[in-house]
N, C-alpha and C positions, 0 to 999 in steps of 0.2 A: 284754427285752420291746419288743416294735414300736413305736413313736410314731405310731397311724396318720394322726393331725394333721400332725406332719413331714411326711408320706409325703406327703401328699393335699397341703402347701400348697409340697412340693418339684416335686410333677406340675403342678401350676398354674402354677407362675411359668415351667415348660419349655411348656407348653403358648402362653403369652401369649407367650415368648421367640419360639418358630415362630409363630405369629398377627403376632406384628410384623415377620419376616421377611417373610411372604406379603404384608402388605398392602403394604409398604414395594414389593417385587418387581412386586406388582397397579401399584401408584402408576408405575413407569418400564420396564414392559417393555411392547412391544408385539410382535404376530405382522407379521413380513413374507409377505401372501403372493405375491408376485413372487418370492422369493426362498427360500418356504419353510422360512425361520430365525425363531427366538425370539430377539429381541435389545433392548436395552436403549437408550431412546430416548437417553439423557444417554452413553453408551459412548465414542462415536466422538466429538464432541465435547470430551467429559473425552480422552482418548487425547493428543487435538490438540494440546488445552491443555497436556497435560503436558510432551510432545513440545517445545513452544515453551519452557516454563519450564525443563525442562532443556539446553533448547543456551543458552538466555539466562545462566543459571546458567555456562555455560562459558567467552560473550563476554568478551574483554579489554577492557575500555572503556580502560584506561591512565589519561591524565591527561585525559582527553575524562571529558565530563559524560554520568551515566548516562540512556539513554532508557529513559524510563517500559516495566515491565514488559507493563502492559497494552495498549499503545498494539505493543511489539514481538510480541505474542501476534496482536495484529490483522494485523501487517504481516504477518507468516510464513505465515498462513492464508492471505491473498491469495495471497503469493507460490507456496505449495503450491500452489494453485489452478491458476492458472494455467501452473506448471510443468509441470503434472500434465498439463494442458490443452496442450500444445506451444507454449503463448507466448514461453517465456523460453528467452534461448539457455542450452542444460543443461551445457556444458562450463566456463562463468564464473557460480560463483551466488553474486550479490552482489545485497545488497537495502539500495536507499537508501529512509529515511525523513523524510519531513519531517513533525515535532510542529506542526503549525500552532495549535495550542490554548497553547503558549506565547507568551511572549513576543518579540516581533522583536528586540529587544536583546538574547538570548542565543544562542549555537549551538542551531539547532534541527533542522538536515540533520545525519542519521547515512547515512553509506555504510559498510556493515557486510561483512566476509568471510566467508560462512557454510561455507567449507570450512575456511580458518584459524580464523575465531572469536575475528576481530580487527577492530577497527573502525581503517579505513582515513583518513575523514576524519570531522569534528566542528565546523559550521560553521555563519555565518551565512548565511540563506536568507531573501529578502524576501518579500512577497504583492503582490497586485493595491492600486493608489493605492483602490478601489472595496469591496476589502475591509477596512477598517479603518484606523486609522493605526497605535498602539504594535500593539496585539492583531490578529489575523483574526477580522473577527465575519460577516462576509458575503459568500458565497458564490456563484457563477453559471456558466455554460454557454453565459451569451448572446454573440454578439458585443459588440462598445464598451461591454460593460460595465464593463471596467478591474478587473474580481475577478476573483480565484483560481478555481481548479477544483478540490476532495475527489477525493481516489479515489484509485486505481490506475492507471499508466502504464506501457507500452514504451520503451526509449530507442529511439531511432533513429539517422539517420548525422549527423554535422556538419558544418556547410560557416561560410563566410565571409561575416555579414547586419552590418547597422547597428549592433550590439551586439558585433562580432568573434567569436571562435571560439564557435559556439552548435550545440545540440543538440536537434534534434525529437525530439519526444515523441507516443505515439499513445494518446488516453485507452481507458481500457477497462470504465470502468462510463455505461451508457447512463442519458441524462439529466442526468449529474453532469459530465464532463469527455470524452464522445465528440467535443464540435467543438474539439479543442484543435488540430487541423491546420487546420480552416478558420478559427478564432480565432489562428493562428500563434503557439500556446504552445508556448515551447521556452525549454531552461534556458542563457544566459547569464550571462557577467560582468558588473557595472556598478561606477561610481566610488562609489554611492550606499550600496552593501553596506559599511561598513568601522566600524570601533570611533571612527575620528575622523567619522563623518558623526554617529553614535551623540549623540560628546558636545558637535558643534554644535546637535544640533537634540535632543536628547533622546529620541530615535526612529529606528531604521531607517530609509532612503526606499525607495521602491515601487516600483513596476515598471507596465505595464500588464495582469497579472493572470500573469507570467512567475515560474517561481521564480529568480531572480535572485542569485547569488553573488560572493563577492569576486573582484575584476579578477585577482589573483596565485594565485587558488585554480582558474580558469576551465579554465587545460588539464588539470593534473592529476585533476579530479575526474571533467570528463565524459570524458578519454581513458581513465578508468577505470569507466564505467558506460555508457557508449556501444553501440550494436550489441547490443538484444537484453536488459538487465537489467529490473529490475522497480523502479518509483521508487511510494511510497505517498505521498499528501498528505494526511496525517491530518486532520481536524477533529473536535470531541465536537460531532456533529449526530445525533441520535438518528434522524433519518428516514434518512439516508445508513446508518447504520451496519445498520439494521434490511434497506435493501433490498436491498445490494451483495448479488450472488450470489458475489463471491469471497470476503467473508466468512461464508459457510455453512461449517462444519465439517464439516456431511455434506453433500456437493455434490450434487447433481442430475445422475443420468444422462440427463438429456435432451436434445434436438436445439437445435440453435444459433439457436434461434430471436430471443435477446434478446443474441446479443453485435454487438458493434459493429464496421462493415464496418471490416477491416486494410485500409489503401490496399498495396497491392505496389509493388515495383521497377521496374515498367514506368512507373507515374503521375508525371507531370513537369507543372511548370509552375509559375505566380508567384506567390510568398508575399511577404505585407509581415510585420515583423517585429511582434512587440508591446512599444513603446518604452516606457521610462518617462516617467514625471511629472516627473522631476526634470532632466530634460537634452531634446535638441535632436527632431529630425523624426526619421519613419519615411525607409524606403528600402526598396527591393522588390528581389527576390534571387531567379533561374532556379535550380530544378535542383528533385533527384529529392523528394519530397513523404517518403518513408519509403523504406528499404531493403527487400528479404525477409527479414521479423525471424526469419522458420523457416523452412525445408522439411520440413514436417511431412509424415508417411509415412499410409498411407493410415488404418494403425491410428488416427491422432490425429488424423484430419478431425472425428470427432464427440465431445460431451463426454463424461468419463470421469468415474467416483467414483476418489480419489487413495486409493491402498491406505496402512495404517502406516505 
């Protein structure tokens, strides 16, 4: 004989089963109509995220100290970004990170191999004398401010400043670190970066808002990130991290209206370096401002959504 109690309270709980799919579905779908797709606002985002977790999940850190997963989740997105976008030269993709939310007494620059999925170096990285002393607490754009710049960077070419074998850098989040060419932020070696400067003085020394590395680490690093990679300056700044358009997951197809002008190959003329605190005068240095970090094709003058 039937249970028509069963029956009716087995229809019920299938009924609430689909009612909580629907609503759940109502809560993160939306209609594109640009694009005339039903798509799922959290999708492409989650995809990103996953994407990042599993090449992370792949990294060799070795005997190097692991960078924070979510801090590498942040950097890759940029780096996507912009890849995507024709920033980064696409035949070397290597992405350094500097954890600036650490502490300066430990390696805090990762230069990662994202085709091997080896990290190459693991090292200490100074900040601005303006940003903090042990920590980075503060942050700027301005000139003589003697702080760091957040964000995202192009390396550029290297030449021979005050600082010896050094590397321009071109920022790329407007607001946060676009005057790093007119503020002559570029990464150098200094005597100041080292484990014994650490246990004279209990603290890393600083630089004047430069990421700054060890004197013996100086060629190798940037002969290997030079010409075209992607360099992140992390901070946990909750306004930086909300405005950056390279960390958008789902990018914006729209016109170039907010990125910040690329000096070209042709722009020449004098930079003074940005010295540190801990040692002697500037000195002023001729030559090219940035290399052509691309020759981007016509397809890639305007921005793109970065597919899977």
């Amino acid at each position: 004989m039937i249970n028509f109690k069963l029956v009716i309270a087995a229809v019920l709980k299938e009924m609430l089963a689909v009612t909580g799919w629907i609503v759940m579905l109502g809560m993160t779908a939306s209609y594109s109509h640009a694009s005339g797709n039903l798509t799922t606002t959290r999708s492409h985002t989650d995809a990103v995220t996953m994407q990042a977790l599993a090449l992370y999940d792949r990294i060799e850190f070795g005997q190097y100290q692991k960078l924070r997963k979510e801090v590498f989740v942040k950097g890759l997105t940029g780096y996507r970004n912009l890849y995507c976008n024709g920033y980064v030269q696409r035949s070397r993709n290597i992405l350094s990170v500097c954890d600036f939310s650490l502490s300066s007494n430990v390696p805090r620059l990762w230069v990662i191999d994202l085709d091997s999925t080896k990290v190459l170096f693991n090292t200490l990285v100074a900040h601005g004398a303006g940003t903090g002393d042990e920590y980075a607490r503060f942050f700027s754009n301005r000139s003589e401010s003697h702080q760091s710049s957040m964000g995202f960077y192009i390396t550029g070419a290297t030449y021979q400043g005050n600082n010896g074998y050094s590397l321009r850098l071109s920022g790329m989040d407007t607001g946060y670190n676009d005057r790093a060419a007119a503020r002559a932020i570029v990464m150098h070696g200094a005597p100041y970066v080292s484990e014994q400067f650490i246990q004279v003085h209990n603290r890393l020394g600083r630089s004047w808002g430069c990421p700054a590395i060890p004197q013996e680490l100086t060629q190798p690093v940037i002969n290997t990130i030079k010409n075209g990679t992607c360099l992140f300056i992390f901070s946990e700044d909750g306004q930086y991290l909300e405005a950056s358009t390279w960390l958008q997951a789902d990018f914006p197809a729209s016109q170039n209206k907010w990125l910040p002008h690329m000096q070209g190959e042709a722009i020449s003329g004098r930079m003074t370096d940005q010295n540190d605190t801990e040692s002697g005068a500037e000195k002023t240095e001729t030559g090219n401002l940035f290399p052509a970090l691309l020759k981007n094709n016509a397809a890639q003058n305007s921005l793109v959504t970065p597919e899977l």
